[in-house]
C-alpha atoms as an extended CHARMM CRD file, in Angstrom:
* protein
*
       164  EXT
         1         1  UNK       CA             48.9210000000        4.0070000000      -34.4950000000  PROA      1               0.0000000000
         2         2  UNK       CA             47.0130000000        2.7430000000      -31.5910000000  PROA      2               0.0000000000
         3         3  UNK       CA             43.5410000000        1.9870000000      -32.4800000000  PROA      3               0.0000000000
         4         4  UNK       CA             42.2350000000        3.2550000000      -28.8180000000  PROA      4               0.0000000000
         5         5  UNK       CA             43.1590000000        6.7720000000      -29.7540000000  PROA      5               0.0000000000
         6         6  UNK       CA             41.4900000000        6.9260000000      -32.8230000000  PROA      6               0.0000000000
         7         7  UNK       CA             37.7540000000        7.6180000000      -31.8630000000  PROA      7               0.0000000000
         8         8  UNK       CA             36.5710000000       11.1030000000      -31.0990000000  PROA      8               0.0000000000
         9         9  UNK       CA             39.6730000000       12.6360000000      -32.9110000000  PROA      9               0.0000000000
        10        10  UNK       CA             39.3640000000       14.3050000000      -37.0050000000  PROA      10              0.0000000000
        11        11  UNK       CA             42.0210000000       12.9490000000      -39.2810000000  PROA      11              0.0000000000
        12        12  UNK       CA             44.1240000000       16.2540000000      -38.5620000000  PROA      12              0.0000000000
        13        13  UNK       CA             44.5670000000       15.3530000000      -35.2000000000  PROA      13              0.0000000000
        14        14  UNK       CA             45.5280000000       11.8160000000      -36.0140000000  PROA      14              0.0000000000
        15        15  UNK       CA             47.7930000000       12.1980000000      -38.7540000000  PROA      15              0.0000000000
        16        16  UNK       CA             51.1630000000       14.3290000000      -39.0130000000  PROA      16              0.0000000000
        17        17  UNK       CA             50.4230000000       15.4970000000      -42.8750000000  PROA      17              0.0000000000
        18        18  UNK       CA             48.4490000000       18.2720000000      -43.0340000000  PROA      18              0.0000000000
        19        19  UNK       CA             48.1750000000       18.1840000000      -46.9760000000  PROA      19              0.0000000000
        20        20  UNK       CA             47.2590000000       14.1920000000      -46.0110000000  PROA      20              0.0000000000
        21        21  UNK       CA             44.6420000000       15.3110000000      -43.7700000000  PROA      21              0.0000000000
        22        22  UNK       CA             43.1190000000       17.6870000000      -46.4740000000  PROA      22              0.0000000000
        23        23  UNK       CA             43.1060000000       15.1210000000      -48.5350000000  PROA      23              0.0000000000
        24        24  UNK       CA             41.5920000000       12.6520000000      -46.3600000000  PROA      24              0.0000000000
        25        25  UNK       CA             39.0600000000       14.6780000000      -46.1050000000  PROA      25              0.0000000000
        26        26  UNK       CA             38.2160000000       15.5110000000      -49.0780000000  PROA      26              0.0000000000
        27        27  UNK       CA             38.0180000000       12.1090000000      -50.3950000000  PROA      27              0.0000000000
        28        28  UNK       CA             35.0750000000       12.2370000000      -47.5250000000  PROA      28              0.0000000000
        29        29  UNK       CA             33.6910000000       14.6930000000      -49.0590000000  PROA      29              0.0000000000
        30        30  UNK       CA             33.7620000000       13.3900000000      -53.0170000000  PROA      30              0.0000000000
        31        31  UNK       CA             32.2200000000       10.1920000000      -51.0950000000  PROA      31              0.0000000000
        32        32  UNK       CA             29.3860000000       12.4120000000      -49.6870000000  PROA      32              0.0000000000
        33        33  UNK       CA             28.8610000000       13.8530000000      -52.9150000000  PROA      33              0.0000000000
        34        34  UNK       CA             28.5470000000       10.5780000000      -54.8830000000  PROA      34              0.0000000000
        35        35  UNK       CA             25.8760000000        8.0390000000      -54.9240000000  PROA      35              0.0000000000
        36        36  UNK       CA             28.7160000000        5.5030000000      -55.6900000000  PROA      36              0.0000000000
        37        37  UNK       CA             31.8010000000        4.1420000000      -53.9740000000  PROA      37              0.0000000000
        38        38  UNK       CA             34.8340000000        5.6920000000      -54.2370000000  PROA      38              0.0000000000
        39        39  UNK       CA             38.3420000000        3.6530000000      -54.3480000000  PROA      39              0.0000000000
        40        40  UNK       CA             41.8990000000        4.8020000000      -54.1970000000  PROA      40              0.0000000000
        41        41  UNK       CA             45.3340000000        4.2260000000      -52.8250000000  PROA      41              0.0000000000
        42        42  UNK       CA             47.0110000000        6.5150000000      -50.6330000000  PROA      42              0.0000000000
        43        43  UNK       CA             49.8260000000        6.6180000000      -48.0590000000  PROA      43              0.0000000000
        44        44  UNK       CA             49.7940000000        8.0020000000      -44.6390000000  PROA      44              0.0000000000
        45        45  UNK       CA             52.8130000000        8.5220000000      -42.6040000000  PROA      45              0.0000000000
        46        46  UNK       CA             51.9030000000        7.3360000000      -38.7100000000  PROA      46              0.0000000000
        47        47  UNK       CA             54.8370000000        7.4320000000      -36.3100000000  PROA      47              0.0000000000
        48        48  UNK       CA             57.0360000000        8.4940000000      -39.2660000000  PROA      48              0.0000000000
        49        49  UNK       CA             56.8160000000        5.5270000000      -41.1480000000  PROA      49              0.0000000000
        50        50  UNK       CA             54.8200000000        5.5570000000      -44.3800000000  PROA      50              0.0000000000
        51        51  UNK       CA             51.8990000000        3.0230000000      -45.0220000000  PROA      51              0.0000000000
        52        52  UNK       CA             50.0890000000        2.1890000000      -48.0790000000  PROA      52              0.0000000000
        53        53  UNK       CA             46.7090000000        1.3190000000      -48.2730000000  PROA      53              0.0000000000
        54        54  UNK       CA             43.8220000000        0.2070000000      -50.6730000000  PROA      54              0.0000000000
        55        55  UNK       CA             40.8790000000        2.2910000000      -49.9880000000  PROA      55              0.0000000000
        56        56  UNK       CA             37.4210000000        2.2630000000      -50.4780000000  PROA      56              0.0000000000
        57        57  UNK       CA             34.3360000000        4.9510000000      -49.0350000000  PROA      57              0.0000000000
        58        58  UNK       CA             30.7440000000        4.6070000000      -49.2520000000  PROA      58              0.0000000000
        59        59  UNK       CA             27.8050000000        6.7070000000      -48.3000000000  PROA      59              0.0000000000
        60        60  UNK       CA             25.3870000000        4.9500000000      -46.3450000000  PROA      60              0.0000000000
        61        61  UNK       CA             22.2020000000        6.5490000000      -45.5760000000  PROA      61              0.0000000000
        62        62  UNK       CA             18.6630000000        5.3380000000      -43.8300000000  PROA      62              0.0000000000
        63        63  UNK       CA             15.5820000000        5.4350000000      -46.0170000000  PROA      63              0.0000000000
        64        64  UNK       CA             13.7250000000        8.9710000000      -45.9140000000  PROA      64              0.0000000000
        65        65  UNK       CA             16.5390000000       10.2970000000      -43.2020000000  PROA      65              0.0000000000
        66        66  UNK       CA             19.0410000000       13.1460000000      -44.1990000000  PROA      66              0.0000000000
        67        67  UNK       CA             21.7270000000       11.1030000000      -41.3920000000  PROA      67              0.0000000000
        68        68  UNK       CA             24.5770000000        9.2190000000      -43.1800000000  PROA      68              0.0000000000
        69        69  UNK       CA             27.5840000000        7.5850000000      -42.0760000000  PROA      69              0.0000000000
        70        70  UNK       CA             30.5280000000        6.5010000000      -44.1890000000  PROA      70              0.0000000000
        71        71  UNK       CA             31.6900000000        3.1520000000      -43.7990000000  PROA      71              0.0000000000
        72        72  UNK       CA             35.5010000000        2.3390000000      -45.4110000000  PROA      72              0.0000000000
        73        73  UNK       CA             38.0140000000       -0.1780000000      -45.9620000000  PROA      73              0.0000000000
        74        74  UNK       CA             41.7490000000        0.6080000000      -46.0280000000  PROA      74              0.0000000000
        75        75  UNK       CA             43.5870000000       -2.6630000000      -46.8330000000  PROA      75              0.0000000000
        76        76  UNK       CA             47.0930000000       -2.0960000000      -45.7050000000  PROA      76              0.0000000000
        77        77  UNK       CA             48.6270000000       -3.3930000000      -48.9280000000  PROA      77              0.0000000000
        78        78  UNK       CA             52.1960000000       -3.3680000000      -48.0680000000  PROA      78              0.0000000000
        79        79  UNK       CA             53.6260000000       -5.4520000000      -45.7420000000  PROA      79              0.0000000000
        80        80  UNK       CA             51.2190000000       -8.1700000000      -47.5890000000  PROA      80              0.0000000000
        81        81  UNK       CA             52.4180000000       -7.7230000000      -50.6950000000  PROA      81              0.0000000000
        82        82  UNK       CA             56.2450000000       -8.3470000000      -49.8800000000  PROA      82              0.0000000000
        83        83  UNK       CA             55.1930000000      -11.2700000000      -47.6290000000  PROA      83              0.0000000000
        84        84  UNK       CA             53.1710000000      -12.6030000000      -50.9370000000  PROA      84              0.0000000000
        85        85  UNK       CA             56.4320000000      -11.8770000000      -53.0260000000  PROA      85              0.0000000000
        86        86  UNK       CA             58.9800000000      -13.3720000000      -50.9650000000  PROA      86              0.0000000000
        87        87  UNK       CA             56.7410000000      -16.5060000000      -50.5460000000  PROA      87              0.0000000000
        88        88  UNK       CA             56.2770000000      -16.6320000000      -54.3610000000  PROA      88              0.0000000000
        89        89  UNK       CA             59.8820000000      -16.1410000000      -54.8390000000  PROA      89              0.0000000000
        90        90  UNK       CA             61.2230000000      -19.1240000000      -52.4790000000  PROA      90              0.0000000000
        91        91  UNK       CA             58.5390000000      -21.3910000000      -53.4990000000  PROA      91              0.0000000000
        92        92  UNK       CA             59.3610000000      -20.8810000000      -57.2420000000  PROA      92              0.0000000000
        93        93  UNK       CA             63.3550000000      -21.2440000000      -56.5710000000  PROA      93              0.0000000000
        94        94  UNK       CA             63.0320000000      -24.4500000000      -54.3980000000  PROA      94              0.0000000000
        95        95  UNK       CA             60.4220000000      -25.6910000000      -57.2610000000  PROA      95              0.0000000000
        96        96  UNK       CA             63.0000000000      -24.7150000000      -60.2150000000  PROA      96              0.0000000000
        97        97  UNK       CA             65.4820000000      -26.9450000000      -58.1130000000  PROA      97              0.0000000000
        98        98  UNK       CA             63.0510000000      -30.3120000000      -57.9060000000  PROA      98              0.0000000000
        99        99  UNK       CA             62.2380000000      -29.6410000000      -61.1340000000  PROA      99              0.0000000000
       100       100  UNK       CA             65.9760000000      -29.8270000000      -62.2290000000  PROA      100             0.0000000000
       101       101  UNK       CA             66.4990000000      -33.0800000000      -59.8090000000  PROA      101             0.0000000000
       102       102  UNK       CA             64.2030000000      -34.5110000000      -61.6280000000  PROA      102             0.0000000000
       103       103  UNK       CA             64.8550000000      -33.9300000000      -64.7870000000  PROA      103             0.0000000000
       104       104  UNK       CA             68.5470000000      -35.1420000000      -64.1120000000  PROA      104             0.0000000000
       105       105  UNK       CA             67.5420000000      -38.3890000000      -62.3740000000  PROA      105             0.0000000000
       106       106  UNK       CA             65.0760000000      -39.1270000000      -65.2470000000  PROA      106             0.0000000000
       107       107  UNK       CA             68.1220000000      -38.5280000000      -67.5280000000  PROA      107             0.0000000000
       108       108  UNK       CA             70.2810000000      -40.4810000000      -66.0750000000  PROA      108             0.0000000000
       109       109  UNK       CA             71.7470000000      -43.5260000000      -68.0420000000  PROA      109             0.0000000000
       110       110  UNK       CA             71.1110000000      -47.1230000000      -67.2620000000  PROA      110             0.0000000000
       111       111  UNK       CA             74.8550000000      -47.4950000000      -66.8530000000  PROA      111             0.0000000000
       112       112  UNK       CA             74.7830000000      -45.5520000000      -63.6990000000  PROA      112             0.0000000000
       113       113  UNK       CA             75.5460000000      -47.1310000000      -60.3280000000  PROA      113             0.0000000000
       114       114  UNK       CA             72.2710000000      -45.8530000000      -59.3240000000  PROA      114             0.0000000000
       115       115  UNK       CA             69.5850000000      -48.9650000000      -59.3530000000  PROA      115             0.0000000000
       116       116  UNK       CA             66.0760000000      -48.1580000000      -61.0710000000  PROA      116             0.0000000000
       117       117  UNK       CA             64.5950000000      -48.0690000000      -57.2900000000  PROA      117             0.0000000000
       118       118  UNK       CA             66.6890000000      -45.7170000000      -55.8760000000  PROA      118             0.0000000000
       119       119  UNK       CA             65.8580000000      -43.4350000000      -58.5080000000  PROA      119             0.0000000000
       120       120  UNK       CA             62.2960000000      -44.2430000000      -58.4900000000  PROA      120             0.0000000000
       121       121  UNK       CA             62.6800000000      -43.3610000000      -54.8810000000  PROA      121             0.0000000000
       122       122  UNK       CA             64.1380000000      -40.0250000000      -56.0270000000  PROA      122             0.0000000000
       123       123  UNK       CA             61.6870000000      -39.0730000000      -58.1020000000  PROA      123             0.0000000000
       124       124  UNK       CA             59.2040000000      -39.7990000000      -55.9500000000  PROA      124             0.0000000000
       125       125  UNK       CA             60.5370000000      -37.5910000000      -53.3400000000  PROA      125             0.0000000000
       126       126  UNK       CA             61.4160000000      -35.0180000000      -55.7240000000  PROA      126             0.0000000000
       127       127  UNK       CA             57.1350000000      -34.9710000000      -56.9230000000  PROA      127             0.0000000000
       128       128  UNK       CA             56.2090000000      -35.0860000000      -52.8750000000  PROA      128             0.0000000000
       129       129  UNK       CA             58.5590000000      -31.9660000000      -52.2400000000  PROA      129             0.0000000000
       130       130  UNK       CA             56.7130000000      -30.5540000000      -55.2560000000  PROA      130             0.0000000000
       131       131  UNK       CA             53.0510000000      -30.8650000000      -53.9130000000  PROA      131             0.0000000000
       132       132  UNK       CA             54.4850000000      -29.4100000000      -50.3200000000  PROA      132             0.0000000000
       133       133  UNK       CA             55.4420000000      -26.6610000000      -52.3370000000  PROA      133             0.0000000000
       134       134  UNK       CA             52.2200000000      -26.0570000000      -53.5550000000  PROA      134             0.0000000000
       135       135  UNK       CA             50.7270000000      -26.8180000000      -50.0710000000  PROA      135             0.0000000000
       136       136  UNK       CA             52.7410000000      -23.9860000000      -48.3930000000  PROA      136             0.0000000000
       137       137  UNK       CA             51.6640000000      -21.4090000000      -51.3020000000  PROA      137             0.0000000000
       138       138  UNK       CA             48.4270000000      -21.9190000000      -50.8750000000  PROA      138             0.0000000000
       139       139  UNK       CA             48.3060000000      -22.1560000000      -46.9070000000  PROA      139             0.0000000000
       140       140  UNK       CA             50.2770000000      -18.1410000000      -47.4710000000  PROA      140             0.0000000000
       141       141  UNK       CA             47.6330000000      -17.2560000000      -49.5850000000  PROA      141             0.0000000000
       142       142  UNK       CA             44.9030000000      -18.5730000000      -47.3650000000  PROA      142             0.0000000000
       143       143  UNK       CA             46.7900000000      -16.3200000000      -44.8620000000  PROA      143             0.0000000000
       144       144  UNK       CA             46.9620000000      -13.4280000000      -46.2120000000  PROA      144             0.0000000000
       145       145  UNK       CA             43.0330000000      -13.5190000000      -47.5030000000  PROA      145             0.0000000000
       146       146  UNK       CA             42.6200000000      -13.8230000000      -43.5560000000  PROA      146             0.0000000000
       147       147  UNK       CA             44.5840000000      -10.7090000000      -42.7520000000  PROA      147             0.0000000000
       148       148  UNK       CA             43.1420000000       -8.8960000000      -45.5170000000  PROA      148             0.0000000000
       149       149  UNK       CA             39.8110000000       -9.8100000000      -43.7670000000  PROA      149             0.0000000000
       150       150  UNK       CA             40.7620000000       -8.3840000000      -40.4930000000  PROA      150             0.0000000000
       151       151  UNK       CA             41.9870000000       -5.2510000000      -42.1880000000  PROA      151             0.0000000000
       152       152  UNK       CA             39.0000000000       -4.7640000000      -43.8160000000  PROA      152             0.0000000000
       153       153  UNK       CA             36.9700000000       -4.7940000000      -40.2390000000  PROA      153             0.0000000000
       154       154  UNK       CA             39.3310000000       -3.1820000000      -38.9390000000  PROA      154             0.0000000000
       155       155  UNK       CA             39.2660000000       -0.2540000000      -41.4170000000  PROA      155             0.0000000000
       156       156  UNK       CA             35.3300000000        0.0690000000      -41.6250000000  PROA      156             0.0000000000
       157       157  UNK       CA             35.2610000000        0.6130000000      -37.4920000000  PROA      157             0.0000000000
       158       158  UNK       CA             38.2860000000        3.2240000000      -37.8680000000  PROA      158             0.0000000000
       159       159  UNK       CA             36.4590000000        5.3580000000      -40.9910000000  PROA      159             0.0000000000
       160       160  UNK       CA             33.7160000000        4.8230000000      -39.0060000000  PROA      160             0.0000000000
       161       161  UNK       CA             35.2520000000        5.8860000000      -35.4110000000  PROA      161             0.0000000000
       162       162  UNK       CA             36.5660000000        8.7530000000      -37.3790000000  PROA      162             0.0000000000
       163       163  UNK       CA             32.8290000000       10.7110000000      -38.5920000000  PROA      163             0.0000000000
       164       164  UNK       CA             32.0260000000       10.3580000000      -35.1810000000  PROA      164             0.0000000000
């Protein structure tokens, strides 16, 4: 959906469900209601392709004013989480494999061809492509917490954009 169309328009202009508009709004009005946030996950089909999101509404009012807005967060959760799993997944197979390198070069006879350096060497290379490993998981994750960042700004400004 393109964010510049957003303001000025009710969720049942913006989005093709009707029943997901109703509920949309509802959950507006439960947040209204309570003095508490309110979380949930829902999916909203833009363009005809369903989203998911994590989503959280809260009433904020001024001291002694009956004015409120509602400020939310909808994390879109994913595209995230599939980038997060595929990650996980490579990272763990390439790790399995050093792992298994290295446990086959440490088992390795003295009778080998192999001299002790060379497998030192090995080893060594196998533990250094097992830190980079660990490197590029956490450089994803630090990724991801950034994008989940942006979403979250992203999503207070469009709840917001929409009460207006």
């Amino acid at each position: 959906m393109d964010q510049s169309k957003v303001p000025g328009h009710t969720p049942h202009e913006l989005i093709e469900d009707c029943a997901t508009a109703d509920k949309i709004v509802g959950n507006y009005r439960d947040c209204i209601a309570s003095d508490t946030p309110i979380s949930y996950r829902e999916t909203i089909v833009f363009g005809g392709a369903p989203m998911i999101f994590d989503t959280t509404l809260q009433k904020i009012s001024r001291p002694n004013s009956d004015r409120f807005r509602i400020v939310g967060t909808a994390l879109k959760i994913e595209d995230r989480h599939s980038v997060g799993s595929d990650i996980d997944f490579y990272v763990s197979l390439a790790r399995n494999s050093m792992t298994t390198i290295e446990l086959l070069m440490n088992a390795r006879s003295d009778r080998d061809a192999t001299t002790m350096s060379e497998r030192e060497a090995t080893l060594i290379l196998c533990r250094k492509a097992l830190l980079s490993l660990d490197d590029i998981a956490a450089a994803a994750a630090r990724v991801v917490r950034s994008e989940e960042k942006n979403d979250t700004i992203m999503g207070e400004a469009v709840r917001d954009l929409l009460l207006h």
